[in-house]
C-alpha positions as CSV (number, residue, x, y, z in Angstrom):
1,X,41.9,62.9,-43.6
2,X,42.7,61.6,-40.2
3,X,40.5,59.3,-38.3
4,X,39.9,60.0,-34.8
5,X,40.5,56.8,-32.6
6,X,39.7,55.3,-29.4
7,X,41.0,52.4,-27.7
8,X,39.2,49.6,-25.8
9,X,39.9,51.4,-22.5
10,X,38.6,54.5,-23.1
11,X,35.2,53.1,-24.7
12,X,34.9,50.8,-22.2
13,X,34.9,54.1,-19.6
14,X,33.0,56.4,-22.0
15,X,29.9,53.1,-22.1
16,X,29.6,53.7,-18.6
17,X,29.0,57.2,-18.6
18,X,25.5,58.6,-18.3
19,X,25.1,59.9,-21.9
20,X,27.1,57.0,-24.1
21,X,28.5,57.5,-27.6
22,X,26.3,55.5,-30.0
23,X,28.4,52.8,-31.0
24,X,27.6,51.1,-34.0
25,X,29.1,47.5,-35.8
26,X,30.1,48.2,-39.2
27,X,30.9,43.7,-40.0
28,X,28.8,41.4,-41.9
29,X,26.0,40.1,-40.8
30,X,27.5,37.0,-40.2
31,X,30.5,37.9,-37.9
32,X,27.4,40.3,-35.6
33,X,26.3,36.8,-35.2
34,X,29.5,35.3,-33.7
35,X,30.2,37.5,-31.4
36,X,29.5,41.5,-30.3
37,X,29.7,44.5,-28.2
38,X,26.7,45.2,-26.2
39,X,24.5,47.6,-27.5
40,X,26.5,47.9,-30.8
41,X,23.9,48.9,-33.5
42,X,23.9,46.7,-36.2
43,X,24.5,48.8,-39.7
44,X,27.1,46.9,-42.1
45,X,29.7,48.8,-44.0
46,X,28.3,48.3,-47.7
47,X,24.6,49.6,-46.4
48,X,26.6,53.3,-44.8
49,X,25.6,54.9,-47.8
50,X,22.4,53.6,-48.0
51,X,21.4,54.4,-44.1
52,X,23.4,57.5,-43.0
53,X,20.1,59.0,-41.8
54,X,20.8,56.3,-39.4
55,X,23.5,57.6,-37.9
56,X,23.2,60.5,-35.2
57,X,24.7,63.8,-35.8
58,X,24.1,65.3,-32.7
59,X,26.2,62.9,-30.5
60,X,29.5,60.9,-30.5
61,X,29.7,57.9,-32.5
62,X,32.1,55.1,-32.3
63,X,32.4,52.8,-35.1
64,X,33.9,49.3,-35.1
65,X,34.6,46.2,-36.4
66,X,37.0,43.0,-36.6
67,X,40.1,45.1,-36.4
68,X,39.5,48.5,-37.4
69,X,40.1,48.9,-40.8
70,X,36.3,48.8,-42.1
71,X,35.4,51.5,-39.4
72,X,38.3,54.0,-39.9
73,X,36.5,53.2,-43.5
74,X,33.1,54.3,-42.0
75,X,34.8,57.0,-40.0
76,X,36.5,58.7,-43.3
77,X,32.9,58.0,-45.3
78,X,31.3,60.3,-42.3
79,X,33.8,63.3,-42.0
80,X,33.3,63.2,-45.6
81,X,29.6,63.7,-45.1
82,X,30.0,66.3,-42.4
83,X,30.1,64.2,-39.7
84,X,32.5,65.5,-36.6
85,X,32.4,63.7,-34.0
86,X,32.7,60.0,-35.2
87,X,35.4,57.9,-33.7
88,X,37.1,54.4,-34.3
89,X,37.4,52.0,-31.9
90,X,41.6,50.9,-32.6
91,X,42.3,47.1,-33.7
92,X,38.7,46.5,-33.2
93,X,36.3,44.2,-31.5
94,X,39.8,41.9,-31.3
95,X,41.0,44.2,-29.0
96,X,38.1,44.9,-27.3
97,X,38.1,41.0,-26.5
98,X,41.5,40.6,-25.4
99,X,41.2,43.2,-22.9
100,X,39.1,40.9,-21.6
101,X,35.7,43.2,-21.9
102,X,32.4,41.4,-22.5
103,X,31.5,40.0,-25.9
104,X,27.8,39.1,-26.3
105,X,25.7,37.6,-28.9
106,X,23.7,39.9,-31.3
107,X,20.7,38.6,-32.8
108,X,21.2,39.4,-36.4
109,X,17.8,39.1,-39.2
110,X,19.4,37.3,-42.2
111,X,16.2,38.4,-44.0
112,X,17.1,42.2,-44.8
């Protein structure tokens, strides 16, 4: 099954636009708290199952985390599920850093 992908450059122009893909942080808790993408939607691989009512079908969805390999995970869980128009963001939030993009902090509740 192939994974559609999208680099930090082109979700970096598709955030600006006036209807943004939902984009959503697929890490542990604990790396949300280090560092994230603004507006990244906190929902951590090992709860996807759990909370795919939580994930849009009726727009675009990009899915990330460190490096990519947990969200072409996520991506491959949703196609599987029906899901069309889900999308990785390639090498991750890494990359998304070293094109020199903002990183922000995400308050993360350890309590859930």
């Amino acid at each position: 099954m192939l994974v559609k992908e999208i680099n930090a450059d082109e979700l970096f122009q598709w955030l600006e636009k006036e209807e943004p893909p939902r984009l959503i942080d697929v890490r542990t808790l604990s790396e949300m708290s280090q560092a994230a993408i603004a507006n990244g939607q906190p929902l951590p691989l090992a709860t996807l199952p759990l909370r795919i009512q939580d994930v849009p079908k009726d727009q675009p969805v990009v899915f990330y985390c460190r490096t990519g390999a947990r969200s072409a995970q996520a991506c491959m869980f949703m196609a599987q599920q029906g899901y069309d128009n889900v999308y990785n963001l390639h090498s991750g939030i890494v990359s998304w850093a070293h094109s020199g993009f903002p990183i922000v902090q995400m308050a993360v509740d350890f309590s859930n």
